[in-house]
Structure formats: structure tokens, C-alpha cells
C-alpha positions as CSV (number, residue, x, y, z in Angstrom):
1,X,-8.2,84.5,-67.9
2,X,-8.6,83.6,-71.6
3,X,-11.0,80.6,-70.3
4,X,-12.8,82.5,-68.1
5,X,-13.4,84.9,-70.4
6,X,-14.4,82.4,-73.1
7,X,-16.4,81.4,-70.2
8,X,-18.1,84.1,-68.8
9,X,-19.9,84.1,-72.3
10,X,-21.3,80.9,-72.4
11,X,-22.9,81.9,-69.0
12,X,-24.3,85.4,-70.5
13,X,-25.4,82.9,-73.5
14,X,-27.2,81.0,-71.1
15,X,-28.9,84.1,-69.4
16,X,-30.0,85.2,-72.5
17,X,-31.5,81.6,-73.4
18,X,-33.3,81.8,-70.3
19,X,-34.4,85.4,-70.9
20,X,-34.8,86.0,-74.8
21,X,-38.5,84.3,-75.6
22,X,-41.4,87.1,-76.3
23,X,-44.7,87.0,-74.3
24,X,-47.4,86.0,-76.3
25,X,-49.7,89.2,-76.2
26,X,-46.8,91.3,-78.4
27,X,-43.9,89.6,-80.1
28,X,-41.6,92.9,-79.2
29,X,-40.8,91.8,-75.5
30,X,-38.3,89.3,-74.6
31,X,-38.3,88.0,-71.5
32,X,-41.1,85.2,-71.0
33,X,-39.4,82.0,-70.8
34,X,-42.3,79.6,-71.5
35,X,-39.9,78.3,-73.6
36,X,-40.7,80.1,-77.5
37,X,-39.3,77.9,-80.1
38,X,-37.3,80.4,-82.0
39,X,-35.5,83.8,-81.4
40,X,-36.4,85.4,-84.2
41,X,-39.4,87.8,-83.6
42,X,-42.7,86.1,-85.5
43,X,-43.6,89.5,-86.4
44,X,-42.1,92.6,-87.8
45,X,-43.7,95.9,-88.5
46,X,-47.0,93.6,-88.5
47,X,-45.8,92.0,-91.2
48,X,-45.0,87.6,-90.7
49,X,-40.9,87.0,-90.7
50,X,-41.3,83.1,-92.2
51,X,-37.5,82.7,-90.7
52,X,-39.5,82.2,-87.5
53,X,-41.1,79.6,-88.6
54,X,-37.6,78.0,-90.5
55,X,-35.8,78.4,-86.7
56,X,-38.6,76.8,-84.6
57,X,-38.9,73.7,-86.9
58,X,-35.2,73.3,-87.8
59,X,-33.0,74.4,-85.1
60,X,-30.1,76.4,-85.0
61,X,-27.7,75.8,-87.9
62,X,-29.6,77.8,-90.7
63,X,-26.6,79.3,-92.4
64,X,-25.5,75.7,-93.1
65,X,-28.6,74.8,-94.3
66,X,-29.2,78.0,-96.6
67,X,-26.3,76.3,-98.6
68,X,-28.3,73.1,-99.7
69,X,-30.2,73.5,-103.1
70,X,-34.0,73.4,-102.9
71,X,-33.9,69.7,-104.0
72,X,-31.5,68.7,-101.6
73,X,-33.7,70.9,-98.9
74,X,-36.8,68.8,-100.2
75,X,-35.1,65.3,-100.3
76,X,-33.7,65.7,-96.5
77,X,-37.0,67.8,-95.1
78,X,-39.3,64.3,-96.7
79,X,-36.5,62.2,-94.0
80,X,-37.5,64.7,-91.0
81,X,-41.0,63.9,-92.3
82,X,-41.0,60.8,-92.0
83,X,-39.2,61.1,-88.4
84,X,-42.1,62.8,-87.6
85,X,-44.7,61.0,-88.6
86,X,-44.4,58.6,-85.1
87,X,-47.3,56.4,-86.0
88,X,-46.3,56.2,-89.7
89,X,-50.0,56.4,-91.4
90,X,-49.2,59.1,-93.1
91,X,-49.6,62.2,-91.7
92,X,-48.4,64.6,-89.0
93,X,-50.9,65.6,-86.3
94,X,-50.5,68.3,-84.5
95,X,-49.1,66.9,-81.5
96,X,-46.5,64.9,-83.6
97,X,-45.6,68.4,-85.3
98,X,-45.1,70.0,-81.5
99,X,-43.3,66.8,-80.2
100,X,-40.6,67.8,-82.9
101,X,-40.6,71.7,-81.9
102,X,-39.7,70.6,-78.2
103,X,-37.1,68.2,-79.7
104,X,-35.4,70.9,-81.3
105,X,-35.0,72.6,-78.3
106,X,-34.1,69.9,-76.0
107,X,-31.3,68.7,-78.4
108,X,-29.7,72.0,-78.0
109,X,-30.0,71.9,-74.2
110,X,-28.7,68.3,-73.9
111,X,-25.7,69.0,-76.6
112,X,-24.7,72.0,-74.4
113,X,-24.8,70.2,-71.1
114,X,-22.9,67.4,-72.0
115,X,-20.0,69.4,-73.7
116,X,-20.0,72.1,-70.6
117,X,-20.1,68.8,-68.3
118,X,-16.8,67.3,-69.9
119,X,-15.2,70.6,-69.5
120,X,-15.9,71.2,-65.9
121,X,-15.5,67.5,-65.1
122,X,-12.9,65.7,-67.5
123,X,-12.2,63.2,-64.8
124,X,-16.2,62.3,-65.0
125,X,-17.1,61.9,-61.7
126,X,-20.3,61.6,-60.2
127,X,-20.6,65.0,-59.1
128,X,-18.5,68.6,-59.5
129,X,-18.1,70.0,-56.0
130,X,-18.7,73.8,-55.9
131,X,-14.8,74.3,-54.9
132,X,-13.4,72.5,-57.8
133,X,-16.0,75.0,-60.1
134,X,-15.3,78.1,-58.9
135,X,-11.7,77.3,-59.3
136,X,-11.7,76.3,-63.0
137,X,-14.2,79.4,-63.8
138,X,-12.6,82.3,-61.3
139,X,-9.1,81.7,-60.5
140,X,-8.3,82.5,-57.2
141,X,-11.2,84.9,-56.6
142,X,-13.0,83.4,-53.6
143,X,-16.6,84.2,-52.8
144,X,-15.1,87.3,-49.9
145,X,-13.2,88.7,-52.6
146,X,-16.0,88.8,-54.7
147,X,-18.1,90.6,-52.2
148,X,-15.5,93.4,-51.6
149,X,-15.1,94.0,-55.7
150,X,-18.8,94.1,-55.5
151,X,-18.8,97.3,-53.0
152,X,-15.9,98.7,-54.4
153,X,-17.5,98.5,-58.2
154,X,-13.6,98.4,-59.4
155,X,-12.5,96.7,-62.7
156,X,-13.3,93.2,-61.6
157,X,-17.0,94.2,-60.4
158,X,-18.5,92.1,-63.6
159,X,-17.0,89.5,-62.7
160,X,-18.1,89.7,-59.0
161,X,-22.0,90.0,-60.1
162,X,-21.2,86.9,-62.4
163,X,-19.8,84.8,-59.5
164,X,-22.5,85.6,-56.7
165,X,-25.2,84.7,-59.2
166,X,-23.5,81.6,-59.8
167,X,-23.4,81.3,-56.1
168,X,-27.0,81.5,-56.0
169,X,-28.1,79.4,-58.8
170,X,-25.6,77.0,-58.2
171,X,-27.4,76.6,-54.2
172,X,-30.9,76.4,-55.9
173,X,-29.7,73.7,-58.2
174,X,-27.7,71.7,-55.3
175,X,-31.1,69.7,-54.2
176,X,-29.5,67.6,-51.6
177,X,-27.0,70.2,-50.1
178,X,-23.6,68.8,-50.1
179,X,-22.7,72.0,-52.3
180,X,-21.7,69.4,-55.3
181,X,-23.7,68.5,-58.4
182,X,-24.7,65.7,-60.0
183,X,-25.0,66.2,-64.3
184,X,-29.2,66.5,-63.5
185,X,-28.1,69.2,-61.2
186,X,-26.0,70.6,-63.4
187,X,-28.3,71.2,-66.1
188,X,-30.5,73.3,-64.5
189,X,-27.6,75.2,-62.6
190,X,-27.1,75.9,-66.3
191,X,-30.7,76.1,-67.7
192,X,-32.4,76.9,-65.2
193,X,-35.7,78.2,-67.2
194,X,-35.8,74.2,-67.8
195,X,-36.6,73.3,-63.8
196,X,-39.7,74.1,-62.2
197,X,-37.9,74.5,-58.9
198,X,-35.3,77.3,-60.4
199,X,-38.2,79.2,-61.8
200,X,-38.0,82.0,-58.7
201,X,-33.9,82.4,-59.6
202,X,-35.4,83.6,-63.2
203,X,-37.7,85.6,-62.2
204,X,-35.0,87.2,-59.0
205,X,-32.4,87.5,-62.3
206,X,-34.5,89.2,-64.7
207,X,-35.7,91.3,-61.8
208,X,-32.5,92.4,-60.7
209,X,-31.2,93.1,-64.3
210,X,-33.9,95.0,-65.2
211,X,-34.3,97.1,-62.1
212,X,-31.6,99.8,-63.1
213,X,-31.7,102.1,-59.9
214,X,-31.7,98.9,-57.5
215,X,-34.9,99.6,-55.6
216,X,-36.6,95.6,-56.1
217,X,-38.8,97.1,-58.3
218,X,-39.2,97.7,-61.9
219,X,-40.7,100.7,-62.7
220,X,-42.2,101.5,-66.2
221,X,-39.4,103.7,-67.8
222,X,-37.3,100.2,-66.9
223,X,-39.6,98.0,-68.7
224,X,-39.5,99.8,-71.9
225,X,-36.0,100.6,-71.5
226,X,-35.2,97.1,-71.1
227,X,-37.3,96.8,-74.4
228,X,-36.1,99.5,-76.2
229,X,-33.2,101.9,-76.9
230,X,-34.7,105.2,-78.2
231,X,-33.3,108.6,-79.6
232,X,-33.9,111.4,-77.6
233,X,-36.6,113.4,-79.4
234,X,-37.9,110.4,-81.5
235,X,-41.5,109.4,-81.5
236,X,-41.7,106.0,-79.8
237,X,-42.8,103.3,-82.4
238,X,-46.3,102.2,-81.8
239,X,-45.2,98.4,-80.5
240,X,-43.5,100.4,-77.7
241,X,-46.9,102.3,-76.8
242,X,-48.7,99.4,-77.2
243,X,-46.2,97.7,-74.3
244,X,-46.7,100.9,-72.2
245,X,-50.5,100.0,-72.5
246,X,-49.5,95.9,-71.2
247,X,-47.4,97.4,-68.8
248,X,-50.2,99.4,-67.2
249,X,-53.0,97.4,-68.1
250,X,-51.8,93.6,-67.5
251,X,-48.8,93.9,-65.8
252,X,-48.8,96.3,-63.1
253,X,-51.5,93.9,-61.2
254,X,-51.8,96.3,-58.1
255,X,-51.5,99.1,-60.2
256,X,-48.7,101.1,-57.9
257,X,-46.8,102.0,-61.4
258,X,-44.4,98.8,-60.7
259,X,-43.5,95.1,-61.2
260,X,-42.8,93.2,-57.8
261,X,-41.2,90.0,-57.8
262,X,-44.9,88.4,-58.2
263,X,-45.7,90.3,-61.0
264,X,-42.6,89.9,-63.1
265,X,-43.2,86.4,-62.4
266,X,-46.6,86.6,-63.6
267,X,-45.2,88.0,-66.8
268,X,-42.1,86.1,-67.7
269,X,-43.7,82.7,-66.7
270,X,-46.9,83.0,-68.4
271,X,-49.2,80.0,-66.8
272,X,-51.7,79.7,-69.9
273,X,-49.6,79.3,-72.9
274,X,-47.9,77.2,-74.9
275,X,-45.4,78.4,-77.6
276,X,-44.9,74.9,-79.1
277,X,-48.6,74.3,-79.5
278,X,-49.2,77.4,-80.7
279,X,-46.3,77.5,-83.4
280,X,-47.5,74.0,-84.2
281,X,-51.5,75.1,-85.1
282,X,-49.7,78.0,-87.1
283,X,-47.7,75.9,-89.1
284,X,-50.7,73.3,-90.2
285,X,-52.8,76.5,-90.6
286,X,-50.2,77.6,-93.3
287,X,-49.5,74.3,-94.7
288,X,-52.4,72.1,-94.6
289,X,-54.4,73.1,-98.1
290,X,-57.1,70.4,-97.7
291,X,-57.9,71.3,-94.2
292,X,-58.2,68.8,-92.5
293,X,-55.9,69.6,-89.5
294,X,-52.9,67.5,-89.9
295,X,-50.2,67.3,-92.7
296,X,-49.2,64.8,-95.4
297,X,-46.0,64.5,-96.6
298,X,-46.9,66.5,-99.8
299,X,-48.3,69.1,-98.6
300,X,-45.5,70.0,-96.4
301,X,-42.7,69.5,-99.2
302,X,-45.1,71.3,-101.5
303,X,-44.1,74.3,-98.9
304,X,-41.1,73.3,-98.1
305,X,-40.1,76.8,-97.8
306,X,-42.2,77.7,-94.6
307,X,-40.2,74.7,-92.7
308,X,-36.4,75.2,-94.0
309,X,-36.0,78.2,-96.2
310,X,-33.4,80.0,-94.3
311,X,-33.4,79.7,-90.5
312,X,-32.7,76.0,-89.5
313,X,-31.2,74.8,-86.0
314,X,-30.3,72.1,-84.1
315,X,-32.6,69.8,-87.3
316,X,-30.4,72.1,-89.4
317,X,-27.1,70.6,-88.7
318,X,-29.2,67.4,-88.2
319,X,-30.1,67.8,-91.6
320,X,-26.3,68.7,-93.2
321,X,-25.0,64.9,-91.7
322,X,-24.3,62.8,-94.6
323,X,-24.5,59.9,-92.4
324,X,-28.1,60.7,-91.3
325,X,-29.2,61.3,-94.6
């Protein structure tokens, strides 16, 4: 049970991975999964939160990296530099700058996979049959069982919601249908915001969390509430009226007062923008002091601050291994 447990929340991690990246039009809502470099909201109270900025370029180990003195910070950042810089003439472009933003969120997703993939499958075979998973994960509930818990909503019903999901993403990963999977298969049973053809599980999971009273809809009191957890009596903060205006305006297409499947898709899997890109034209826009749309190495140690100051990730802990640096 301990294991399942310990388990159960690497899963809910990976929901939220999948779930917790803001749309672009208001930084409050977090469900878009165009991938968004960071967690941390880019905005608060209209005010810019520079640990955005430290998270999307660094990674994930920023406590770590607090810890490092500012000339330790500077001497490591100039290595990352350098990494950067691709075609070494001297200066990060804009594209080389984004290149790095996506690295420091594939590097998660890779580390993850291959530690979960050695768990599941310590013998390392080709492929983890779906039998041998749902064993290791849920003990000796079977996919009936789970079902029944499910009606009866008893003390195991959590974990009967967790196991048909898995059920389901695990058959939308499973390309080939022999209800195994190979480690490609894998990662998107695990990630799958990261796989074009799991994008419609997304969208059917956010739905179905979202959609309180279990009609297939999500209605506007859902969308907010799923935003935010007012006091009765309190005035609603003006970000949350503003999202009752996108909710209305841009997201209800048909305008029947819900979201259908299509529309929640439409809004959690934005077509027409690119959080990378657009964290990486912020960056050179803060940094670049001679204007001339790409970086040198002074100018961004001369701001060192904006990069690493105190979010950093996966370059984080890339950054705190002596035998890296």
C-alpha cells in the first residue's frame, strides 16, 4: 500500500504537469498545456514575478541554486552560456535561447521516464505488459473491482477513478494493441501532454475533472471554481472577472453558457502560441541593452539575476554538479 501510495502521487504529479501551464491571454488560469516553461505565474497583481523567468531558464532545483554566491551564480551561468551559444560566434539568438527553454523541460521528462521505467520494469524488458502494471501499482484490485468501488463511491473509490484513467491512457498510449508498452509508449502513457495522439485524453481528463456535477459539460461557475476558491461574501478579484469575460467571450464558442469537449480543447491546446518563443523574446527584451536582438555573454551575466536569481530547475541542479562545472 505504502508504494501505491507513494505512487498514486507521482501519477497526480503527472496530471498536474499535464494540466498546470496558464493560457496566454491571462496568466491566472492553469490548464493550457502548450507546454509554458515555468509554473510560477509570470504575473502577479500586474506586477512581473522575475522567479518566472529564473524557473523557465534554469529548471527545477532553485533552492539548491539560491545557495551559490552571486560569483559562483555568474562563473557557472557564463558555462550555460557558452552551452548555449551552438554556433559559438558569440552570441545567443533567439532560437538558441528557446532551444535551451525546451531542453529544460525535456530533461525533466526524460529524467522522470527513465527512473519510473526502472521501477515498473527492473528486469528491462522490451515492453511492460498492462497485467504486470496494474499489479505492481494496485495490488489485487482488478479492473471489475474497480468498477464496483466506482458505483459504490466507498473508501477505495480514489483509487478506482485513478485505475480506470490509467486504463484509458494506458489504451491510447498502447499504439500497436498488444496491451504492453514499449519505453516510447510509456512516456506518453505518463506524459501524455507530450504526444500529439494523447492530446484528446487531456482534454477528456481536464473535462471530466473540472465538470463537478458530471453532466460533459463545464459550465461557468466550474471554470472559475476550478480557478479560484473564494469566501462567500468576498468581492471577486478583478483577474477572476476578467476570466468570467474569456469565459463568455472566447471560450464559450457557441455561446450555450458551456465548454464542450471541442471547446475545452480549443482552450487548453491553444493552436497559435508558443510559450518557449515567447519567454525567449521576453528575456532578450529584458536583457539585450544594445538592442540588437540577440545576447552576448556580457550582457546576460551583467543580469545575471533575471536568468538564476532564485528559481532554477532541471539547469539548476545541472548547474550545482561539480563535475559539470
Amino acid at each position: 500500500m505504502q508504494e501505491f501510495m507513494l505512487l498514486l502521487q507521482v501519477l497526480i504529479g503527472f496530471s498536474v504537469l499535464a494540466t498546470a501551464i496558464p493560457k496566454p491571454e491571462n496568466e491566472h488560469s492553469s490548464r493550457v498545456i502548450n507546454k509554458e516553461p515555468s509554473d510560477e505565474e509570470h504575473y502577479v497583481d500586474s506586477q512581473h514575478n522575475p522567479a518566472y523567468d529564473h524557473e523557465a531558464f534554469l529548471g527545477e532545483e532553485a533552492k539548491t541554486f539560491d545557495q551559490l554566491t552571486p560569483e559562483e551564480s555568474t562563473r557557472r551561468l557564463g558555462i550555460i552560456v557558452d552551452r548555449m551559444d551552438k554556433d559559438q560566434d558569440g552570441f545567443v539568438t533567439g532560437e538558441e535561447l528557446k532551444d535551451w527553454i525546451l531542453y529544460t523541460q525535456q530533461r525533466y521528462i526524460r529524467d522522470n521516464v527513465e527512473r519510473q521505467w526502472k521501477s515498473h520494469n527492473p528486469e528491462g524488458k522490451e515492453k511492460l505488459p498492462w497485467a504486470e502494471y496494474l499489479s505492481m501499482v494496485y495490488g489485487d484490485m482488478n479492473e471489475h473491482e474497480a468498477e464496483n468501488l466506482e458505483k459504490s463511491k466507498d473508501n477505495n473509490f480514489s483509487y478506482a477513478i485513478m485505475l480506470k484513467k490509467d486504463r484509458r491512457r494506458w489504451s491510447a498510449a498502447d499504439l500497436d494493441g498488444d496491451d504492453a508498452l514499449t519505453k516510447e509508449e510509456f512516456t506518453a502513457f505518463l506524459h501524455a501532454e507530450e504526444a500529439d495522439h494523447m492530446k484528446d485524453i487531456v482534454v477528456l481528463e481536464t473535462l471530466e475533472d473540472i465538470d463537478k456535477d458530471g453532466d460533459g459539460k463545464v459550465s461557468v461557475s466550474e471554470y472559475i471554481g476550478d480557478l479560484y476558491d473564494g469566501v462567500q461574501g468576498e468581492e471577486e478579484p478583478e483577474w477572476v472577472k476578467n476570466e468570467r469575460e474569456q469565459f463568455s467571450m472566447y471560450r464559450d464558442k457557441n455561446g450555450d453558457g458551456f465548454l464542450d469537449f471541442d471547446e475545452v480543447k480549443a482552450w487548453i491546446i491553444p493552436a497559435d502560441f508558443d510559450h518557449a518563443e515567447a519567454e525567449s523574446r521576453h528575456l532578450i527584451f529584458e536583457v539585450d541593452t544594445d538592442a540588437d536582438q540577440k545576447l552576448t555573454k556580457d550582457e546576460i551575466l551583467d543580469k545575471y539575476n533575471i536568468f538564476v536569481g532564485s528559481k532554477a530547475t532541471d539547469f539548476g541542479e545541472a548547474l550545482t554538479r561539480h563535475d559539470e562545472f
